[in-house]
C-alpha positions in Angstrom: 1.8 -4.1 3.5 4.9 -5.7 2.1 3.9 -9.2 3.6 0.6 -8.9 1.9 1.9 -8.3 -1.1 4.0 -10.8 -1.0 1.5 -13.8 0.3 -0.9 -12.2 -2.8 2.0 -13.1 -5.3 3.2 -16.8 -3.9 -0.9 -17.2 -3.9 -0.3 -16.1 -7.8 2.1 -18.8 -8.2 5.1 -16.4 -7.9 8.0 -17.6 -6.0 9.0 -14.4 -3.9 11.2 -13.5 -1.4 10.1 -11.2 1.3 13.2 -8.7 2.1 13.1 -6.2 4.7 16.9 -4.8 6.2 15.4 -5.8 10.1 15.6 -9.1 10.4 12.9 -8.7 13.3 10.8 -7.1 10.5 11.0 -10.3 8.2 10.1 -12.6 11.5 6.9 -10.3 11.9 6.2 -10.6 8.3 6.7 -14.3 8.4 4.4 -14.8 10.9 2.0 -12.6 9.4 1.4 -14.5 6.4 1.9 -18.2 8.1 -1.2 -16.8 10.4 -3.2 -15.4 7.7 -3.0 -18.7 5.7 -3.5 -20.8 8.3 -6.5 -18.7 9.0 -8.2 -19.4 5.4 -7.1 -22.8 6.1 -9.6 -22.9 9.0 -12.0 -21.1 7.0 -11.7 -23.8 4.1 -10.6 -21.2 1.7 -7.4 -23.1 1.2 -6.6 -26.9 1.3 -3.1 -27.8 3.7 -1.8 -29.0 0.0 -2.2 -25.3 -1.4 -1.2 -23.7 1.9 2.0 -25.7 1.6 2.5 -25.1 -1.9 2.4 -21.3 -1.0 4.6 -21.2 1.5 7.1 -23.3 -0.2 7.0 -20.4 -3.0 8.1 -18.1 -0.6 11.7 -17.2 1.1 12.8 -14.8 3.8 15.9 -12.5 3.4 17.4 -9.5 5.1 20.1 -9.2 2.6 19.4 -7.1 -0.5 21.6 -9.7 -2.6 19.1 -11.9 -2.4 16.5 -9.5 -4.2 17.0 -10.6 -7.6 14.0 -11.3 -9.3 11.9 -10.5 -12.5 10.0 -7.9 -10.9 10.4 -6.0 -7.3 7.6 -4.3 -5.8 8.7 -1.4 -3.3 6.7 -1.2 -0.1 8.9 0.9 2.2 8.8 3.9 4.2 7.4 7.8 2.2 10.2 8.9 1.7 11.2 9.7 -2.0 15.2 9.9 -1.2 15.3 6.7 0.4 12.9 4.7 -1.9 15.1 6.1 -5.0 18.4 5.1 -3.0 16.9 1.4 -3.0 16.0 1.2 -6.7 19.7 2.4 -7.5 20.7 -0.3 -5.2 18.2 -2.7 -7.1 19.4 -2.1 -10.6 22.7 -2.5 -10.0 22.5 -6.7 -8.9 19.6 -6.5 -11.1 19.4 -7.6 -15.1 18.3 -4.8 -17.1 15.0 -6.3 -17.6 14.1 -6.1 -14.1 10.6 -4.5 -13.3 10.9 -1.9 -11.0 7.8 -1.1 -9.4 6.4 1.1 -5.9 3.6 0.8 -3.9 3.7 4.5 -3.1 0.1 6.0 -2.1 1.1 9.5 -2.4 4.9 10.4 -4.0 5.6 11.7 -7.3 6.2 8.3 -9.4 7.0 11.1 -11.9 10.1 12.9 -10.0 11.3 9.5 -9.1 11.3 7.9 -12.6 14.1 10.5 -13.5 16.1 9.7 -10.6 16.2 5.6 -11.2 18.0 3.9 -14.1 15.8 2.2 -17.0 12.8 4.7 -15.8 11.1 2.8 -18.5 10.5 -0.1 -16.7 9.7 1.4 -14.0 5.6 2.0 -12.8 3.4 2.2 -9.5 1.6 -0.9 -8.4 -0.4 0.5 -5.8 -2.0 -2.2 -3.7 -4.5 -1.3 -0.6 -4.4 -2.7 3.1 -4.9 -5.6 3.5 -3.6 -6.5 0.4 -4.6 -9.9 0.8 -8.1 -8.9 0.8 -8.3 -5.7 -1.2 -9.0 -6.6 -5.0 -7.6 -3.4 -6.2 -4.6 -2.7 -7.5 -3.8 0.8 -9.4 -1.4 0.5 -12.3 0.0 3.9 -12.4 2.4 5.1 -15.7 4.8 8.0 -15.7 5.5 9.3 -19.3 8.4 7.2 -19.7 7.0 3.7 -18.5 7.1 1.4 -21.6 4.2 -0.5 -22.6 5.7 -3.3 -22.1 5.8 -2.8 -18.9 2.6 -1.8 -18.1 1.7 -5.1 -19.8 3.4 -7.6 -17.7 2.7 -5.7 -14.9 -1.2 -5.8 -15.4 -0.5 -9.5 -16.3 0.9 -10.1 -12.9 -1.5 -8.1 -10.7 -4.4 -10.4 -12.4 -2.6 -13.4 -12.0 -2.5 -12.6 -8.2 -6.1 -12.6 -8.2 -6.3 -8.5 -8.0 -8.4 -5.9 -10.8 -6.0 -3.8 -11.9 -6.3 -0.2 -12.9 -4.1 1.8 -15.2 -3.9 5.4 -14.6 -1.5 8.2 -15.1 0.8 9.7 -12.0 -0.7 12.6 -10.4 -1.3 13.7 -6.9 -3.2 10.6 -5.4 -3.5 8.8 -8.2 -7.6 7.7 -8.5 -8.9 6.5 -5.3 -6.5 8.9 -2.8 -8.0 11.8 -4.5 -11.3 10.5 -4.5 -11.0 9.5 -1.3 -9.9 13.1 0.8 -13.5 14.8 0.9 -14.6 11.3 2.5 -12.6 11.7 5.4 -12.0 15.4 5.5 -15.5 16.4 5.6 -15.4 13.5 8.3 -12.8 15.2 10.1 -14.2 18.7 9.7 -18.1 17.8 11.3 -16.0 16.4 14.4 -14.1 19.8 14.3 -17.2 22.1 14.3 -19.0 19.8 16.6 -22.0 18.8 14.4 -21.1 15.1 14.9 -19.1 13.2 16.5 -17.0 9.8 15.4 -19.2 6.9 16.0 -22.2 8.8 15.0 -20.9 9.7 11.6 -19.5 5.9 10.9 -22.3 4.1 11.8 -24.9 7.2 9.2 -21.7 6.2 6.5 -22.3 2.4 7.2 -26.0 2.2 7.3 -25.8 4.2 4.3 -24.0 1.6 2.6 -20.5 1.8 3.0 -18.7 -1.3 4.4 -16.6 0.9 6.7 -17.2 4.9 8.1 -14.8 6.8 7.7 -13.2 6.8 10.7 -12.7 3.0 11.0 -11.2 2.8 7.7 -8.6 5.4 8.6 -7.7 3.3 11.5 -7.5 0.2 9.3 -5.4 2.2 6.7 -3.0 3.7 9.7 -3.3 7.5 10.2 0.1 8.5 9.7 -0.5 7.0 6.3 -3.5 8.9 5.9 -2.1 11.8 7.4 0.9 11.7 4.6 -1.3 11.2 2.0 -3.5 13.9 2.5 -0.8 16.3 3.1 0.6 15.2 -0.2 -2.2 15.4 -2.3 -3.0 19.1 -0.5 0.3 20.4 -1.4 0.5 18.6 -4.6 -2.8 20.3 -5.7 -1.6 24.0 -4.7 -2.8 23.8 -0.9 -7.0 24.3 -1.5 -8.8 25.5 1.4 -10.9 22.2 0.7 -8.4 19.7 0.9 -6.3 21.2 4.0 -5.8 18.4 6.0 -7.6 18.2 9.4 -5.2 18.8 13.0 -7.0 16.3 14.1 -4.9 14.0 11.8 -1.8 15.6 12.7 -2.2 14.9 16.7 -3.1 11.7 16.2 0.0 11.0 14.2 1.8 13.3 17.0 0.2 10.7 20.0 1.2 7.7 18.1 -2.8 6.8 17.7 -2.3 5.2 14.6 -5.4 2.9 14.6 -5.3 -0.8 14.7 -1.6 -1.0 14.5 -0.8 0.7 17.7 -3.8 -0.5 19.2 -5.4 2.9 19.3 -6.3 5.7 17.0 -10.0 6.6 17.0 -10.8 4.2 18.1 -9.4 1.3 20.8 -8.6 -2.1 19.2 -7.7 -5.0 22.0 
């Protein structure tokens, strides 16, 4: 996610610097996006003079110093501590002006806000994988983002090509809580035996949907999924409806992740 993100914002124009604190990680990431331009090269979706230009926008860093920049988008692991711990880190070789901003799916932008200094320029910018190719991006305000930030923000997800949406924190934001009775129910027909995974994504597919439901929680990565819908589940007060599927849960457990590990429900070469 954090090397589409930043290949979506050199596209914009953006110089950026891709950090991660594994250098390996910023190799993989590097790699990632020469491959992925290259590839719209082939598909002459890009010309080698704007391919160039791109990649002459962007920079490679495993040192956090080097993270200085007008805005900084957060794309790390779940975990609220740890993301707050790298904000604090942010702000202070940061200008006060510096847009803080997370690509959390699930967490409580809310009970992180208090937590990380100038909480007023701080938002969600919640892209979707692959980011290169998804056009949406949700905008998400706690009560003390400024509107100034929300504006430049907005300004900067539509000058990387995306359609931005402004929402208000809450458990899943728009799409994740739209999103859980699509694969839930999914989940819960393979559970009781009424269908089974290729029948129900090829009915979803054929009845218009680009991707069944299991496919797309292979694409998306199903400890991602898993986390999410545990989040939004206990975030909501645990309804029998939403309970997420053990299904989920031993795929995370078997390391079946989907296309990223090679398997999930399905088996990717």
């Amino acid at each position: 996610m954090g090397s589409g993100i930043a290949q979506v914002a050199a596209m914009g124009g953006y110089r950026t610097v891709l950090y991660d604190v594994d250098e390996n990680m910023v190799s993989k990431g590097r790699a990632a996006i020469e491959k992925s331009l290259e590839s719209l090269v082939e598909k002459k979706k890009l010309t080698t003079e704007q391919q160039a230009a791109i990649l002459g926008r962007l920079s490679w860093s495993a040192d956090l110093n080097d993270c200085v920049a007008d805005l900084l988008i957060e794309a790390i692991v779940e975990r609220p501590e740890i993301k707050i711990d790298l904000f604090r880190r942010l702000s202070a070789i940061n200008p006060p002006t510096t847009l803080l901003c997370s690509n959390t799916s699930s967490l409580s932008l809310e009970a992180m806000a208090g937590s990380i200094p100038h909480p007023e320029r701080f938002a969600g910018m919640h892209f979707f994988n692959p980011a290169p190719l998804m056009r949406l991006v949700e905008i998400v305000n706690t009560s003390q983002t400024g509107p100034g930030t929300t504006r430049s923000v907005l300004e900067v997800a539509t000058r990387m090509g995306k359609t931005p949406v402004v929402c208000r924190d809450a458990p899943g934001f728009i799409v994740n809580h739209v999103a859980r009775p699509f694969y839930l129910e999914a989940l819960r027909l393979v559970e009781s035996g009424i269908g089974d995974i290729e029948t129900i994504d090829a009915l979803m597919e054929a009845a218009g949907f680009r991707m069944g439901p299991f496919r797309l929680m292979d694409l998306i990565g199903n400890d991602i999924n898993y986390t999410v819908s545990c989040s939004v589940y206990d975030a909501l007060g645990q309804p029998a409806r939403l309970k997420p599927s053990p299904i989920q849960e031993q795929k995370v457990k078997e390391g079946a992740l989907g296309r990223k590990t090679g398997k999930g429900y399905y088996r990717y070469a």
